[in-house]
Each structure stands twice: as structure tokens, then as C-alpha cells.
C-alpha positions as CSV (number, residue, x, y, z in Angstrom):
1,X,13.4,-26.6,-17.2
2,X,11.1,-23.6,-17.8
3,X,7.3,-24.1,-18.0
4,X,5.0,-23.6,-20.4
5,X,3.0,-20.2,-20.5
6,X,-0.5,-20.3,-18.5
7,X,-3.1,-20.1,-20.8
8,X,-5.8,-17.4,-20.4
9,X,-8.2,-19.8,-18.3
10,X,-4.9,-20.7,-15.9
11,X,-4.3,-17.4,-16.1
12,X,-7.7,-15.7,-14.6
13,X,-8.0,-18.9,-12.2
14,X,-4.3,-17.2,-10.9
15,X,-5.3,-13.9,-10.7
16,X,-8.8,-14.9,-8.8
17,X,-7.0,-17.4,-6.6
18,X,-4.3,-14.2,-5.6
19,X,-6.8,-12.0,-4.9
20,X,-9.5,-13.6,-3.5
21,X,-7.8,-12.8,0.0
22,X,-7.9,-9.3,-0.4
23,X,-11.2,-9.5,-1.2
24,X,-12.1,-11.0,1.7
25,X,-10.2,-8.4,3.6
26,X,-11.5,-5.0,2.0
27,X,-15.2,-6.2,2.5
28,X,-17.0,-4.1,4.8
29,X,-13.7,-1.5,4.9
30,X,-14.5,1.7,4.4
31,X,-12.0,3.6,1.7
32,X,-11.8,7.4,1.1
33,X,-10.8,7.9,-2.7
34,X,-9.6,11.5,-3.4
35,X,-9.0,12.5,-7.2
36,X,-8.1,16.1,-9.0
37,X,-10.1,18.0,-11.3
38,X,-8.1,16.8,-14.2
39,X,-8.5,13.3,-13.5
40,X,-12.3,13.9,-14.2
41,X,-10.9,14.9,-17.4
42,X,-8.8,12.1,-18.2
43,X,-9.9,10.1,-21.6
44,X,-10.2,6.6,-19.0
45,X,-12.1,8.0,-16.2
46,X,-15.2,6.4,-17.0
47,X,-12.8,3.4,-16.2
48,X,-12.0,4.2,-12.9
49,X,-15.5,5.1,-11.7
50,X,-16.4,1.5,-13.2
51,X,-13.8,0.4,-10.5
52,X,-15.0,2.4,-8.4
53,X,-18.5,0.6,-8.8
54,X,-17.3,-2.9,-8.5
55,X,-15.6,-2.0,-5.4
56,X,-18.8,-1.2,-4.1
57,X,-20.5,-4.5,-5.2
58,X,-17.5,-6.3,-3.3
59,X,-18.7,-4.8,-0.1
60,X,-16.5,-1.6,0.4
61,X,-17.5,1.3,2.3
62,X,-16.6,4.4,-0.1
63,X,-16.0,7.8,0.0
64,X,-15.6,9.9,-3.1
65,X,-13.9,13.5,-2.7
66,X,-13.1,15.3,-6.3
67,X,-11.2,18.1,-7.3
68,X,-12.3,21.2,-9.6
69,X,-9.3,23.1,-10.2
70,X,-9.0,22.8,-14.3
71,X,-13.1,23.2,-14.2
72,X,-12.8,27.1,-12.3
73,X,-9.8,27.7,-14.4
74,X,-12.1,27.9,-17.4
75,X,-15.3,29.2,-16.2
76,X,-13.0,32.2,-15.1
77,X,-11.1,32.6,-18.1
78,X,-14.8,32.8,-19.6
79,X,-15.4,35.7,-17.6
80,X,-12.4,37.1,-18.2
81,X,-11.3,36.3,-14.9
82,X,-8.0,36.1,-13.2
83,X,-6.9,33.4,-11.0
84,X,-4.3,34.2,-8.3
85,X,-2.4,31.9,-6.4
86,X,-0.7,31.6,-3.1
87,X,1.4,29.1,-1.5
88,X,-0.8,26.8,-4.0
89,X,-3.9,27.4,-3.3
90,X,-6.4,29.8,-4.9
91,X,-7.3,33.2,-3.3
92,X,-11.2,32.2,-4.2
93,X,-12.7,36.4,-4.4
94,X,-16.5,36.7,-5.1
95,X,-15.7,36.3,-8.9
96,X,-13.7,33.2,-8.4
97,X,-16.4,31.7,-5.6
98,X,-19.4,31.6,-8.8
99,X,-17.1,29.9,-10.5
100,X,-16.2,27.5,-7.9
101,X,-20.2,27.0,-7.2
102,X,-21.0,26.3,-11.0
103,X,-17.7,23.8,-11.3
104,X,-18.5,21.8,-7.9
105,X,-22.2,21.4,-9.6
106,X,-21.1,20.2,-12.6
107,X,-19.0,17.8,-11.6
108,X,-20.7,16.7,-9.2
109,X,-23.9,16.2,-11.8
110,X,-21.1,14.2,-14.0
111,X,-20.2,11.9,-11.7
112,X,-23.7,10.8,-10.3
113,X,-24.6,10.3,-13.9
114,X,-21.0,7.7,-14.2
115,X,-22.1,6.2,-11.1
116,X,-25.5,5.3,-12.1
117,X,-24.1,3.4,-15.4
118,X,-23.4,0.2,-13.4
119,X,-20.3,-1.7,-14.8
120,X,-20.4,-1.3,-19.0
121,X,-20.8,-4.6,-20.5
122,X,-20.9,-6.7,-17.5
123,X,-23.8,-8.4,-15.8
124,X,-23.4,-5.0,-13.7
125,X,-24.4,-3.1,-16.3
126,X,-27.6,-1.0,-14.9
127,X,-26.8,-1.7,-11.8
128,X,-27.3,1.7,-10.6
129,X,-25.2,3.0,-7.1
130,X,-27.0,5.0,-4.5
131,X,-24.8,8.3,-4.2
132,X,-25.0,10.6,-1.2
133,X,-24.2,14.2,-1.5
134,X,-24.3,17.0,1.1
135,X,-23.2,19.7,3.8
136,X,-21.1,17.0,5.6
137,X,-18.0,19.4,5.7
138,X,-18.1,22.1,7.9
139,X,-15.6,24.5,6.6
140,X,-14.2,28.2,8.2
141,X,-11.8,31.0,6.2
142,X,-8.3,31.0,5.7
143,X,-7.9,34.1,7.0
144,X,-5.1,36.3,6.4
145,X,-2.1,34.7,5.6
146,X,1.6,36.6,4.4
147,X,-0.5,39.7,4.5
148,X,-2.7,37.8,1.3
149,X,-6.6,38.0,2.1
150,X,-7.8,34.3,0.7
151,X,-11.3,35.5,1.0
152,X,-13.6,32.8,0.4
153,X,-10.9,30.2,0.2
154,X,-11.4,28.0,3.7
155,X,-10.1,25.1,5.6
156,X,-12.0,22.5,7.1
157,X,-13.5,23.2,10.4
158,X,-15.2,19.7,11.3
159,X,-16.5,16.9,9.3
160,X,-19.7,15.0,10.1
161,X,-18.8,11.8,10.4
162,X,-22.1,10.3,12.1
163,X,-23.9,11.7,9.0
164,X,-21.2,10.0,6.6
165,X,-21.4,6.6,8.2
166,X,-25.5,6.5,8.3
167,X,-25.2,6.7,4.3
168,X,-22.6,4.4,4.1
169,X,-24.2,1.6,6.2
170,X,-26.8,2.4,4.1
171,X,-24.7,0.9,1.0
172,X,-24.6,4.3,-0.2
173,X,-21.4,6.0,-2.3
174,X,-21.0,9.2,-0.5
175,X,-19.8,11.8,-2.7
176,X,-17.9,15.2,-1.6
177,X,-16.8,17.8,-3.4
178,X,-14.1,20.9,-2.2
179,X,-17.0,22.8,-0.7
180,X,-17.5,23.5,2.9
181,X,-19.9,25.7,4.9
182,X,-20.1,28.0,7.9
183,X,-23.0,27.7,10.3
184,X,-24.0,31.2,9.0
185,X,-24.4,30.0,5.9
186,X,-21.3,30.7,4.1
187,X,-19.5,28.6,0.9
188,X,-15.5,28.5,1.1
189,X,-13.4,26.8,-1.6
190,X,-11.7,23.9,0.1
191,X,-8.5,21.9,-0.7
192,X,-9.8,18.5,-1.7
193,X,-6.8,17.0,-0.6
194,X,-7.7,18.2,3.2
195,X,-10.7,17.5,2.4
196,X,-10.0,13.6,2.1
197,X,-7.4,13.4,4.6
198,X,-10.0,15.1,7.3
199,X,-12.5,12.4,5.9
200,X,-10.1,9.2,6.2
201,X,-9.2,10.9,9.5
202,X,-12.6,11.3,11.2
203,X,-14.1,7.9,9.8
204,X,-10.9,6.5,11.1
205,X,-11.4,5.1,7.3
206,X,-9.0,1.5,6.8
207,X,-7.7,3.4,3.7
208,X,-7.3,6.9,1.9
209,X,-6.4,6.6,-1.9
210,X,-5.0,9.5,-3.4
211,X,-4.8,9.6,-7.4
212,X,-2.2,11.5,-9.0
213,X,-0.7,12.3,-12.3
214,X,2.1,10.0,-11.6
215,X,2.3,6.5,-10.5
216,X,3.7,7.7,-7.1
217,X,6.6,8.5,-5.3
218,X,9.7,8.2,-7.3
219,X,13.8,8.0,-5.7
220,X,16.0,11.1,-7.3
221,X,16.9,7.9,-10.0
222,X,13.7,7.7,-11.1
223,X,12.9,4.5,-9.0
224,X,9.3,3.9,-7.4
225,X,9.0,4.1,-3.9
226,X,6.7,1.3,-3.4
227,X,6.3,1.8,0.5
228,X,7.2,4.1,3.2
229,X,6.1,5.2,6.7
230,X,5.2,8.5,7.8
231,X,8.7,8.9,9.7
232,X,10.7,8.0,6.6
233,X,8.5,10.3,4.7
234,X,10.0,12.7,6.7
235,X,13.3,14.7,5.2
236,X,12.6,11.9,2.1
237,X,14.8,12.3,-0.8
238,X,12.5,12.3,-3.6
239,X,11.6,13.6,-7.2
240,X,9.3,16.7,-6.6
241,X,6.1,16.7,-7.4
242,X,3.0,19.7,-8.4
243,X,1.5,21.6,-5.9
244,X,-1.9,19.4,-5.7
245,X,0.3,16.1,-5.3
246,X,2.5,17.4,-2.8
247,X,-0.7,18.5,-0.9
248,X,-1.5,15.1,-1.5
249,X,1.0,13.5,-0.5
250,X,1.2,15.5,2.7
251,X,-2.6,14.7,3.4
252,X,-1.8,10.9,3.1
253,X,1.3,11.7,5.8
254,X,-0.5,13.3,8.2
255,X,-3.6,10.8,7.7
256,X,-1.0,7.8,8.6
257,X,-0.3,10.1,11.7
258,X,-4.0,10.2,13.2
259,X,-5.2,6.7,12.6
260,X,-5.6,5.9,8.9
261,X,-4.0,2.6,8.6
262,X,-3.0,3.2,5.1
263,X,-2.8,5.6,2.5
264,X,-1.9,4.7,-1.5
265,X,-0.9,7.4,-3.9
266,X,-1.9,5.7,-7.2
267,X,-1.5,7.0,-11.1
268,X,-5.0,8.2,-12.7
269,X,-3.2,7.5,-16.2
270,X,-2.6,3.8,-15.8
271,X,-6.2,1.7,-16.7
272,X,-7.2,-0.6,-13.5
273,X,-4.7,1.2,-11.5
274,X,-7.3,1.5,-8.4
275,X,-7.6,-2.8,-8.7
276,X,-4.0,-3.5,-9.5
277,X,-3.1,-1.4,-6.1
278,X,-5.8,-2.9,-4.0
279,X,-5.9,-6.8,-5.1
280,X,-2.3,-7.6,-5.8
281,X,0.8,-7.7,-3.2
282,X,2.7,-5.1,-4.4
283,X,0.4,-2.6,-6.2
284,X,1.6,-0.3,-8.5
285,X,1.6,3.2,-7.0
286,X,3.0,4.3,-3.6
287,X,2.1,3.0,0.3
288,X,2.5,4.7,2.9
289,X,1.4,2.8,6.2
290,X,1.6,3.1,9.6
291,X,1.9,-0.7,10.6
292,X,5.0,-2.3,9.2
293,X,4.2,-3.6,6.1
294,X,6.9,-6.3,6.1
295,X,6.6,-8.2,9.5
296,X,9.5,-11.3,11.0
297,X,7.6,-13.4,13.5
298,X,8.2,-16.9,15.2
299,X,6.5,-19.5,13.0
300,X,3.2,-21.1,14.0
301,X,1.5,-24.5,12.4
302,X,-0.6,-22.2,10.3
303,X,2.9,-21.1,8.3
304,X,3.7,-24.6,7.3
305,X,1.9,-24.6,4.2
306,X,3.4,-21.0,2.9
307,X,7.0,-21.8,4.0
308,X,6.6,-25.7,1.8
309,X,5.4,-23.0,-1.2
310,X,8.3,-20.6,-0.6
311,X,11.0,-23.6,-0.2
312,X,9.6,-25.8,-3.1
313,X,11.2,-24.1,-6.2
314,X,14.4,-23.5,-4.5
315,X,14.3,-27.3,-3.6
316,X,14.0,-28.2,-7.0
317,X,16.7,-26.2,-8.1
318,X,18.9,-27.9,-5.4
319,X,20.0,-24.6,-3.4
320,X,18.0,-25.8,-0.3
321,X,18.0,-30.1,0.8
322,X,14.5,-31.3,0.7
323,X,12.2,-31.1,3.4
324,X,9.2,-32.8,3.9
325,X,5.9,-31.3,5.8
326,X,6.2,-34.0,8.4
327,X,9.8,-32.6,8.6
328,X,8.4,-28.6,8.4
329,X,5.9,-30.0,11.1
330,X,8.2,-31.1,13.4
331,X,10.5,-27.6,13.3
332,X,7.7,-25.4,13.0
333,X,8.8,-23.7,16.1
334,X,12.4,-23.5,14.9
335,X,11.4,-21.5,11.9
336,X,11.5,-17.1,11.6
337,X,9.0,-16.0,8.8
338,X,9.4,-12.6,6.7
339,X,5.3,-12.0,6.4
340,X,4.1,-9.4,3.5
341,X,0.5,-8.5,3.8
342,X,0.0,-11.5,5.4
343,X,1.6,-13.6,3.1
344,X,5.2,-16.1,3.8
345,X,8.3,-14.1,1.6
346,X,10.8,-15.0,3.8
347,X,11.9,-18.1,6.2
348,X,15.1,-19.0,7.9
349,X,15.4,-21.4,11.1
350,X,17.7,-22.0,13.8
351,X,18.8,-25.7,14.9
352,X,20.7,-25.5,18.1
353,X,23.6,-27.8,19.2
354,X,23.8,-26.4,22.8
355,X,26.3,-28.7,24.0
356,X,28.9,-27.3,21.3
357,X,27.6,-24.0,21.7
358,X,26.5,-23.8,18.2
359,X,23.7,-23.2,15.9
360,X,22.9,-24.2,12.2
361,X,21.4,-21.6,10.2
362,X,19.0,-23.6,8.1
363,X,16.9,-23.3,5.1
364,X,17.2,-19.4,4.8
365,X,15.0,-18.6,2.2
366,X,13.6,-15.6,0.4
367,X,10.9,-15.4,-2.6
368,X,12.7,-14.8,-5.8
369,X,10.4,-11.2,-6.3
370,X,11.9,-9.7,-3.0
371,X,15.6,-10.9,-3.0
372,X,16.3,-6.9,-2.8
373,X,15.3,-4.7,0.0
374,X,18.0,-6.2,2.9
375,X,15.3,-9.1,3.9
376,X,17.9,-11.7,3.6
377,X,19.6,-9.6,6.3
378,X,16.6,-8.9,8.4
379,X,16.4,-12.5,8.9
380,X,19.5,-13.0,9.6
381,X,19.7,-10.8,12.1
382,X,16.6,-12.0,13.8
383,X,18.1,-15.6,13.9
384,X,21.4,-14.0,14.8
385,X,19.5,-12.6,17.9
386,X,18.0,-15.8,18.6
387,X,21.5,-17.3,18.6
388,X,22.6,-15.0,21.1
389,X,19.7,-15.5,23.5
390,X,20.4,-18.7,23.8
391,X,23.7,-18.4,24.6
392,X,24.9,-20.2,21.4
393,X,28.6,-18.9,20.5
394,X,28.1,-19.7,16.7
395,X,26.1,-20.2,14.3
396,X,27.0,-22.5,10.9
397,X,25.5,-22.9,7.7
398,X,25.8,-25.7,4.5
399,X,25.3,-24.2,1.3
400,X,26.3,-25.1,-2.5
401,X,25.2,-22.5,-4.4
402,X,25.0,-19.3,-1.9
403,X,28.7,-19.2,-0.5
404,X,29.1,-15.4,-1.1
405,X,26.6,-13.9,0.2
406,X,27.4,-15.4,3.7
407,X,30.6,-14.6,3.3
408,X,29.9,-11.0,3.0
409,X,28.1,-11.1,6.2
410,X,30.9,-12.7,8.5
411,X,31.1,-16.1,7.8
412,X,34.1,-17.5,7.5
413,X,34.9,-20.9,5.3
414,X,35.4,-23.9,8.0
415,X,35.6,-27.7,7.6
416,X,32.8,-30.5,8.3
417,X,35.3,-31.4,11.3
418,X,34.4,-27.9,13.0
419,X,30.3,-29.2,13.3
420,X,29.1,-30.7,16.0
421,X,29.3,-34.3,16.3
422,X,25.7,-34.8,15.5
423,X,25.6,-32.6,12.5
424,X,28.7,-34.0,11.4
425,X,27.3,-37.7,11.6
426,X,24.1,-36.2,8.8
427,X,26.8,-34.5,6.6
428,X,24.8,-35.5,2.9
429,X,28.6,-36.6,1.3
430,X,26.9,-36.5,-2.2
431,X,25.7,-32.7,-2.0
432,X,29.7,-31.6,-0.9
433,X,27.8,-28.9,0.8
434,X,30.6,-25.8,1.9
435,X,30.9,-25.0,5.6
436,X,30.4,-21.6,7.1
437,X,30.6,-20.2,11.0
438,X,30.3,-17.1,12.1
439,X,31.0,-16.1,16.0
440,X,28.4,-14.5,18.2
């Protein structure tokens, strides 16, 4: 029997309930955003720098690096300038470097002036941010590269992250833009991307958000690539991407590498793209993180009340027999669990019969959203492994409804006779469960 829609109360009472943990979680992280020139652009900016306020009212530590590249492209063609290009990145000559002073400037100016709106029609409104700007990158030249002179086009040299972190424990939003400087006083155009993969790197920043044109990653099918680590991002077969985002991208990478815990690479198009990507499970852009994201662990008490939520539904559907908490309780220890951001997707358990040398693979369960992926299989093969430590030569499982998908991983169709005599003597007659072993 299906049930009835939430209404829009139920509904918000959800959402708030699901994301009050990550809430909790992000307060007191600090969080380096970086964005393109032609995000600034977009029609909903104003939207995400609203975001970008209440994250700051939640208690996040942020850091704010934009991009100019559409805003020189114009002041030169005012000028009748030319832009030239190499390997993606501007060669920035004394022409192009006025331009690049007169863009940073003004977006800059645009931003602090968004950031001081509060959050529009919300008892934030006026509630004005303290933004910190300043010579917090120092920066040196490109050099000479494929026999191209870049000029005034520079990388970054160091970043000042004692500065950074007084303004942010400050409650400050600290705002960079591509610009970096020589101790002799010099301006170089900078990459923002390295710019806010240097940042996340030396602030040892919890995450760096990178916003792109697209929602993310996507397979050569078109598929989003929800989550990844920096190995698999290695050689990954992908849809390519522009310049900037691939720069992007490889910032995020290399951030992962040198301590960044995570990086997301978010849409700017999508409105609430920033929120929908930091307070739900699965966001909506693409993770790449350098702890496993998906962790199989023993069971402790504290799972008990996520694995009776998991089992429930598939209880009342009749795929699993009913358990009790007294019941969970007592098995706890018996009991693997498939964690997501810290939450129960996943649970399987192994009862051994030792003096049969068997096992019963009970109650393997996965949430109906993340039935994909192989993490049925992954806790298998942990309870497999468990099996064979020890020193069980089977393992069996009762099922009415899931008969084929055992099957297909090496279980072959046996008779209640085959279970050991005290599993045998519990056999529920009336649920004609089928009987499946598999050898260790």
C-alpha cells in the first residue's frame, strides 16, 4: 500500500530532520568556494551568494576566490585589445594586466556589495557579512614556457595562511581574487583555480567547492559521476570538459592529494546547488574525497537504531523475517554495516553453526536508493571473509523473494535437510523460505 504524499509542513520537518546532521558537522569547518568569471554573470548569482551568507550564519569558516576571465575579455575588446592564449591560460602583457586590475576591482566591489545584502526576504535580511580582502597570495611569473613569454601571467608562490585564519576566526568572509604579488611589488594574473586549490591546501580547509558550468563529472553515457577518489580520477574515462573546469577539476585532484578532505565540483546553473550538495547525502554535483566515502564496519550498539530503519520497510514487504530491537540487540556484534556519510545503507550478518561448519547469511539488506554500485557484493564479500576466518566451510541463506541474485554469486539451491540441526529445528514452515549454500 503506498502512502499518502507529505504535505509541505511534513515535508520541511523531513528536509530539517535530514539535514540537521550536516549542520552540525560543517559548523566551525572552514570551506574554500572557487567560482569563474561567468558565474558572476549568471542571472541566479545573487542566489548563490545568499547561500553563501547563510552558510556563514550556520557557522562555516569561508573562503571566496572568483574568477574574471569574461570581465578582461571585454575591457580588452574595449581597447581594442587582443587576448592570446596558451595551454589555457592568458599571456597577461601590460595591455592585458590594466585590464585584469580594473576587472579584479570590479568584481570584487560587486561582490562586497551582494554580501552586505544579508539573506533577501528573510529575517537575515540586513544582516550584513564582514568581508576581508587583501595581499594574502604571494604570487611569482610564469616564466617562459614553449618558448611563449606569459609576462605578467604568474603562479602562486605562497599563500598566507596565518593572515587568512585571523580574519576567519574573526567571523570574517575572506574574499580573493586571481591576483597575486611579488615582494617587489609586482601584480601577476593568477589562475583562480590554483588559486583555491593553494588556499584549501594551505588552510588544510575541510572542503574546496569548485562551481562549474556543468553539474559535474559526467561517464562517456552522459551519467553523473557522483564520487570518485583522486586515484580513480586518474586515467578516468570521462566527458571532456573547458579549459577553466579541467583546471578545476585538476585543482580539486591535487587538493585531495595534500590534505583537503574533500572537494565538490558543483553546477552554478542549478538554484540552491551549493545547499543541495552540502546538506543532503548524495548532493548533486561531483565528490571527489580522499577518505572512502562508503565505509563496511563491524556493528556497534549505536547502529541498532539505523539497521531497525534500514530493515523495517523490507520487513513489511516480507523479503526479510521480522526482527525485533531486543532481537537486533542481542546480534549486534553479528551484524556488518555499509556506512554513507555516516549514515546505515547497508547491513548483512553472519550466524555461525561451528559444529557443522556452517554459517547463515542473514538479513542482507541494502537501502532501496543504493541497490546499484556492487554494495550488495561488498557485503558479501566482507561476510564471506568473515566466514572464512572462522573456519566455517559454508555459508547458507533463506530467502523468498531474492533467489537470483544469490544464485548469481555462487549459491547453489539445497534442501532444509542440508542446515544444521538447529537451524533446521527454526525452519518458519509457513514462509517456504528457498535454501541456498555456497562453499568457502
Amino acid at each position: 500500500m503506498s502512502k499518502a504524499p507529505l504535505s509541505d509542513n511534513e515535508q520541511h520537518v523531513a528536509w530539517f530532520r535530514h539535514s540537521s546532521p550536516y549542520i552540525h558537522a560543517h559548523r566551525g569547518r572552514t570551506f574554500v568556494i572557487g567560482f569563474p568569471g561567468e558565474a558572476v554573470e549568471d542571472a541566479g548569482f545573487a542566489g548563490f551568494i545568499h547561500d553563501v551568507a547563510l552558510l556563514s550564519a550556520l557557522g562555516i569558516r569561508i573562503v571566496l576566490v572568483h574568477g574574471i576571465r569574461p570581465q578582461i575579455e571585454r575591457r580588452l575588446a574595449d581597447r581594442d585589445g587582443q587576448s592570446c592564449y596558451h595551454d589555457g591560460l592568458r599571456v597577461t602583457d601590460a595591455q592585458a594586466l590594466v585590464c585584469v586590475k580594473e576587472a579584479a576591482g570590479s568584481v570584487r566591489v560587486e561582490l562586497e556589495a551582494l554580501l552586505s545584502m544579508g539573506v533577501a526576504n528573510s529575517p537575515m535580511a540586513g544582516a550584513r557579512l564582514r568581508v576581508a580582502a587583501g595581499n594574502f597570495v604571494t604570487a611569482k611569473p610564469l616564466g617562459v614556457r614553449d618558448g611563449i613569454d606569459f609576462c605578467h601571467t604568474g603562479t602562486v608562490r605562497r599563500v598566507d595562511a596565518e593572515a587568512i585564519g585571523r580574519q576567519l576566526a574573526e567571523g570574517a568572509v575572506v574574499l580573493l581574487s586571481p591576483i597575486g604579488y611579488s615582494p617587489t611589488g609586482e601584480v601577476f594574473n593568477l589562475a583562480y583555480e590554483e588559486v583555491a586549490s593553494s588556499v584549501a591546501t594551505t588552510l588544510r580547509a575541510d572542503k574546496l567547492i569548485c562551481l562549474l558550468g556543468s553539474d559535474g563529472l559526467r561517464d562517456p553515457e552522459g551519467k553523473l559521476l557522483r564520487q570518485l577518489s583522486p586515484a580513480e580520477a586518474d586515467g578516468l574515462t570521462r566527458q571532456p570538459l573547458g579549459a577553466d573546469a579541467e583546471r578545476a577539476f585538476t585543482g580539486a585532484v591535487e587538493a585531495c592529494r595534500n590534505g583537503v578532505r574533500r572537494a565538490h565540483l558543483v553546477g552554478w546553473g542549478t538554484d540552491g546547488a551549493l545547499l543541495l550538495e552540502l546538506f543532503t547525502r548524495d548532493g548533486v554535483g561531483t565528490m571527489i574525497t580522499a577518505d572512502p566515502y562508503d565505509t563496511v564496519a563491524r556493528a556497534t550498539v549505536d547502529d541498532i537504531g539505523g539497521i531497525l530503519e534500514l530493515i523495517e520497510p523490507l520487513e513489511q514487504q516480507g523479503v526479510l523475517v521480522q526482527r525485533s530491537r531486543e532481537q537486533i540487540e542481542v546480534e549486534v556484534e553479528r551484524f556488518t554495516v555499509l556506512c554513507r556519510d555516516g549514515a546505515i545503507i547497508g547491513c548483512g550478518a553472519l550466524r555461525p553453526f561451528p559444529e557443522e561448519g556452517m554459517g547463515e547469511l542473514a538479513c542482507l539488506a541494502v537501502h532501496p536508493q543504493y541497490k546499484r554500485g556492487g554494495r550488495g557484493e561488498l557485503l558479501l564479500e566482507r561476510i564471506e571473509q568473515q566466514a572464512r576466518n572462522a573456519g566455517l566451510e559454508a555459508i547458507f541463506v533463506l530467502t523468498t523473494q531474492t533467489s537470483h541474485w544469490f544464485v548469481e554469486r555462487g549459491f547453489v539451491a539445497a534442501a532444509i535437510e542440508d542446515l544444521p540441526m538447529a537451524r533446521k529445528s527454526l525452519y518458519n514452515m509457513q514462509r517456504n523460505s528457498k535454501v541456498y549454500i555456497k562453499q568457502m
